[in-house]
C-alpha positions in Angstrom: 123.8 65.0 110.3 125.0 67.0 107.6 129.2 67.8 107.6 128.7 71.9 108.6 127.7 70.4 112.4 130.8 67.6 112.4 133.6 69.6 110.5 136.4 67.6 111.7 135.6 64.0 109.9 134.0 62.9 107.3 130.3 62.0 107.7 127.4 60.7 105.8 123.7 60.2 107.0 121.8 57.4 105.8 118.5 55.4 106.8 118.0 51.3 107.5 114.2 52.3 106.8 112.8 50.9 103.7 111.4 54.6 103.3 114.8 56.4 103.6 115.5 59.1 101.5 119.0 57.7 101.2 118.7 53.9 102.3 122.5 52.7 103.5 124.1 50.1 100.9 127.5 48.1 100.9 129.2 51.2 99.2 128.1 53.4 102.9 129.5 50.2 104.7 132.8 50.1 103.1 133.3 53.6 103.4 132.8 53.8 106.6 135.7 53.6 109.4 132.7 53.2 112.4 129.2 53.5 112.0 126.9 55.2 114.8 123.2 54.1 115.0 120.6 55.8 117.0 118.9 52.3 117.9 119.2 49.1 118.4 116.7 47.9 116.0 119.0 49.9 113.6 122.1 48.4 114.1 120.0 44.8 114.2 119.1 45.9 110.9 122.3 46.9 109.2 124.3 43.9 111.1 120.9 41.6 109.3 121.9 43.4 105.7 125.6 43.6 106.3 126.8 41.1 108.4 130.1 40.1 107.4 131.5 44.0 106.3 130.3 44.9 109.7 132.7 42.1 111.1 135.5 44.4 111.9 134.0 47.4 112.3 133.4 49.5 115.3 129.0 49.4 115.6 128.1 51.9 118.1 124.2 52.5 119.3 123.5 55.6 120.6 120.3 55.3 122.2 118.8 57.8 120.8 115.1 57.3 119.8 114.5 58.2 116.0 111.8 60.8 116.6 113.4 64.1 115.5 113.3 66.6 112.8 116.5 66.7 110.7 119.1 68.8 112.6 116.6 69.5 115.4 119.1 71.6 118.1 117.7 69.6 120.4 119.1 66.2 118.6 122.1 68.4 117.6 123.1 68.6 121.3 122.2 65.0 122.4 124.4 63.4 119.0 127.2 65.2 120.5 126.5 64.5 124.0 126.8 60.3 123.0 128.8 61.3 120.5 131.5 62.4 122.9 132.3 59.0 124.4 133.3 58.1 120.9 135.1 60.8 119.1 136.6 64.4 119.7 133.6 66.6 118.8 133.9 70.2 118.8 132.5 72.7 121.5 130.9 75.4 119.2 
């Protein structure tokens, strides 16, 4: 998700596949004040990696299978559905 969709914070998109164009490291995980995942086998992966500088921070899965184009509308819409139960997201 790039930062034009999600104006109001800061964001940064990055993979836990070995094939990611940008593959998450410990700099993404320090950064970060909460980290959303769209699967569980991604935040098993990133808690596997980063264990102890996920230890107090908020992990959240949204359930949202990894089968879409980047900024697909229809992903667009369901990020900030499950995205809504998290954070203020914007309406427009």
């Amino acid at each position: 998700m790039s930062n034009g969709v999600f104006t109001k914070y800061p964001v940064r998109s990055v993979g836990t596949e070995p094939a990611a164009r940008i593959k998450v490291t410990e700099g993404h995980i320090r950064w970060a004040d909460r980290i959303f995942a769209m699967e569980k086998r991604h935040v098993a992966r990133l808690r596997d990696q980063f264990g102890d500088l996920l230890a107090d921070k908020p992990v959240v899965c949204l359930h949202i299978p990894d089968e879409f184009r980047f900024m697909d509308p229809d992903l667009v819409d369901l990020l900030k559905s499950r995205l809504r139960e998290h954070v203020e997201v914007p309406e427009s």
